[in-house]
C-alpha positions in Angstrom: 13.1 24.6 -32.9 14.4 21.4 -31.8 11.9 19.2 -29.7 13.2 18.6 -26.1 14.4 15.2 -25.5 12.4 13.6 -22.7 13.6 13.2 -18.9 14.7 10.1 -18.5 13.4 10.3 -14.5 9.8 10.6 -16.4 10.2 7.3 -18.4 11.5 5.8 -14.8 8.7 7.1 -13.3 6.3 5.8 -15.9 7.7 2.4 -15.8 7.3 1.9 -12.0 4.1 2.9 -11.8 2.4 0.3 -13.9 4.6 -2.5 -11.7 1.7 -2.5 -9.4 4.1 -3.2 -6.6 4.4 -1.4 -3.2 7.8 -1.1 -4.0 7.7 -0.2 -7.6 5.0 2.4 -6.8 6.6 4.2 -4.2 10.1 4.3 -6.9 7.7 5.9 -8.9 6.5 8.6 -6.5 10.2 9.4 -5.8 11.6 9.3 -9.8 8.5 11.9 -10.5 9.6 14.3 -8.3 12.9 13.8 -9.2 11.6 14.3 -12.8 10.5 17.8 -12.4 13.3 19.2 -10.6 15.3 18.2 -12.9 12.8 19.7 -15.9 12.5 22.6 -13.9 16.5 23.5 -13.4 17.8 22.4 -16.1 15.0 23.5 -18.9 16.3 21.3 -22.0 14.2 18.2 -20.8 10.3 17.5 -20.6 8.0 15.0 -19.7 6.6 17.0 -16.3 2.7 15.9 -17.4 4.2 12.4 -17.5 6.3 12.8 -14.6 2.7 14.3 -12.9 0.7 11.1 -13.9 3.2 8.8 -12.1 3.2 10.5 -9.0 -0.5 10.4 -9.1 -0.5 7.1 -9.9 1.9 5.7 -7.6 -0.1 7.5 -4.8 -3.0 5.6 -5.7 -1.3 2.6 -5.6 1.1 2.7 -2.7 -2.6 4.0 -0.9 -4.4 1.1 -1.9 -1.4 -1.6 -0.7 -1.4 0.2 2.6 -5.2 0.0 3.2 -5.2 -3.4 2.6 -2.2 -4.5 4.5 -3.9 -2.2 7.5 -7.1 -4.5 6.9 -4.7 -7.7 6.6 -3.6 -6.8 10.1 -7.0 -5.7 11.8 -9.0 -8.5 10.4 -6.8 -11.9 9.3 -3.7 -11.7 10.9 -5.4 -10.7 14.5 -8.1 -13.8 13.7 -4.9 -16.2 13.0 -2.8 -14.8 15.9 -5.9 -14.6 19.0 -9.2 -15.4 17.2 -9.7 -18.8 19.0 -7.6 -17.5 22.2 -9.9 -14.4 22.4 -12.6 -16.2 21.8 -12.7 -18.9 24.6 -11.4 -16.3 27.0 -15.0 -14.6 26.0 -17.1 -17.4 26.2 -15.6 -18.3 29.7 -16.3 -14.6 30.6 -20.3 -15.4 29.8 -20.1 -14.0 26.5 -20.5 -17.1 24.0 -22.2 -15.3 21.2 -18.4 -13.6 21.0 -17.1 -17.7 21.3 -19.3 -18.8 18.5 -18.5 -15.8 16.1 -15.2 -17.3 15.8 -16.4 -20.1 14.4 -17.5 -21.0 10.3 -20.0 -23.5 11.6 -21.1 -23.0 15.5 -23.2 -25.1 17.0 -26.2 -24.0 19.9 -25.0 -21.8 22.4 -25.6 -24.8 25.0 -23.3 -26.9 23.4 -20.6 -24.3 23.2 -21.4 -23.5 27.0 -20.9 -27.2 27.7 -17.5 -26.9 26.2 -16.3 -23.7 27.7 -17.4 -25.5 31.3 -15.9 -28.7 30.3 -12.4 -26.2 29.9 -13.2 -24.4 33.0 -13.9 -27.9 35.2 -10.5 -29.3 33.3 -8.0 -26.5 34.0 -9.2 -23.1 35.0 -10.1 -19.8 33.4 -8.3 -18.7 30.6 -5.3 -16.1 31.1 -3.9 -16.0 27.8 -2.2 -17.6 25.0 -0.2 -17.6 22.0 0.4 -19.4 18.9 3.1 -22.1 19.8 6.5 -21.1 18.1 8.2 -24.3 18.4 5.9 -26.0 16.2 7.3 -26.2 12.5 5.3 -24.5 9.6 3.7 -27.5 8.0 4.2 -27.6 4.1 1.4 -26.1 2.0 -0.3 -27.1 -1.4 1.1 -24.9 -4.4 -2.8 -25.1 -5.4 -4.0 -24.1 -2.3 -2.9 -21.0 -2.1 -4.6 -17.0 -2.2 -2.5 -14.7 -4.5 0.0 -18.0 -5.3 1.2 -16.8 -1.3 -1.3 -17.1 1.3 -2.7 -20.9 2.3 -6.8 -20.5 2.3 -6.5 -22.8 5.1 -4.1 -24.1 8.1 -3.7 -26.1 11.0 -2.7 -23.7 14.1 -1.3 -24.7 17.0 -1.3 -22.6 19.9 -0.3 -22.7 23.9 -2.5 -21.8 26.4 -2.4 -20.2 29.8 -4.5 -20.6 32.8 -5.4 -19.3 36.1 -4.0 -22.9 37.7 -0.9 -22.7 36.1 -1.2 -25.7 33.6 -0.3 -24.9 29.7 -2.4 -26.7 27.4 -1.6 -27.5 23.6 -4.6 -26.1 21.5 -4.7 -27.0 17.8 -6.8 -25.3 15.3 -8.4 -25.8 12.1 -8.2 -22.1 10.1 -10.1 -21.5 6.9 -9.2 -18.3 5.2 -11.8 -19.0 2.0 -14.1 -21.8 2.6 -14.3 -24.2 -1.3 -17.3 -25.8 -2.3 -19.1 -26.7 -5.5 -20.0 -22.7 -6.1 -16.1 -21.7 -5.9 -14.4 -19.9 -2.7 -16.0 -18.0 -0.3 -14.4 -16.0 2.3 -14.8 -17.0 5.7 -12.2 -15.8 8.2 -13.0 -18.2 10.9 -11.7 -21.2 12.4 -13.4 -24.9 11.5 -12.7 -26.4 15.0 -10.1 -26.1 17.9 -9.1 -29.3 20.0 -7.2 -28.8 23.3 -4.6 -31.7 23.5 -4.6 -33.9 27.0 -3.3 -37.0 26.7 -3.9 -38.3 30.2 -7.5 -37.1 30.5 -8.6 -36.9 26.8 -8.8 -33.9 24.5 -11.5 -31.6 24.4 -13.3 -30.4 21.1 -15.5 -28.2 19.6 -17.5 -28.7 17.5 -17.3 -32.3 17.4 -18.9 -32.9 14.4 -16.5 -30.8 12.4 -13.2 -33.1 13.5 -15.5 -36.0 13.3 -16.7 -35.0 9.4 -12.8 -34.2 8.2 -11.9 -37.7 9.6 -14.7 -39.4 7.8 -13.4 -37.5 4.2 -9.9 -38.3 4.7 -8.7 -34.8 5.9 
């Protein structure tokens, strides 16, 4: 009896679901089943256990990019879009444990309450804010990068609102994986924030942290 030539939806299959790509792995979900309909109608093809396998695999896959994209969003791209927004609005509110989580390297809770006065006294409460549009992405170091795509760390710059109706400039230091001696650790969190107020002086906090980069060159 002469062996059945295999589907060539199978091989298709197969080869997309080692791509490891979202994109390959869903192909692969979708040339599987087309795989065993066709083995099933048409009888003179096989490869359904193969066909099988790269469903199963591509499931897996397509699973595990969507769970981490859905924990991109919740956890780095909300900390890069509000984190330091959310955060001041907090600490104004009273609650500056909230403010200091925010932060790689807080400082006391007075000196973060002196800041959030010193922002109250200067322009208000906080209504909201956003990360300023008009300002141009800044190039990034090939080397510096997580997954050759994703800088470990950024200067933000953000607008914010108040209660008085002023719109302050806020710039922020943001440090995806924080690199030392021991290799990268990730971190989340922003280094420092500095509202910008050329008239009556900026405002920043920590202190130490802007004062330390300027001392190493940064």
């Amino acid at each position: 009896m002469q062996k059945k030539r295999m589907n060539p939806w199978s091989m298709v299959a197969a080869l997309c679901a080692v791509g490891l790509c979202p994109l390959f792995s869903i192909a692969a979900i979708f040339a599987g089943f087309r795989a065993l309909v066709e083995i099933k109608a048409r009888g003179d093809t096989r490869g359904a256990r193969l066909a099988f396998a790269s469903i199963l695999v591509g499931a897996v896959i397509s699973g595990l990019w969507g769970g981490g994209l859905f924990w991109w969003n919740i956890h780095v791209r909300s900390m890069i879009e509000h984190g330091p927004v959310e955060a001041i609005t907090q600490g104004q509110d009273g609650n500056v444990t909230d403010f200091l989580a925010v932060f790689s390297n807080p400082t006391t809770p007075e000196t973060a309450s002196e800041f959030l006065q010193a922002i109250h006294l200067k322009y208000g409460s906080l209504q909201g804010g956003h990360l300023d549009s008009d300002i141009e992405e800044s190039p990034v170091d090939g080397d510096n990068l997580f997954l050759g795509m994703v800088p470990m760390e950024a200067e933000l710059t953000y607008v914010l609102m108040f209660d008085t109706g002023k719109a302050v400039q806020m710039k922020a230091q943001y440090e995806l994986f924080h690199q030392d001696s021991n290799g990268n650790t990730f971190t989340n969190r922003f280094v420092w924030v500095q509202l910008l107020d050329e008239e009556a002086g900026n405002l920043v906090y920590p202190a130490q942290a802007v004062e330390n980069e300027v001392q190493h060159g940064k």
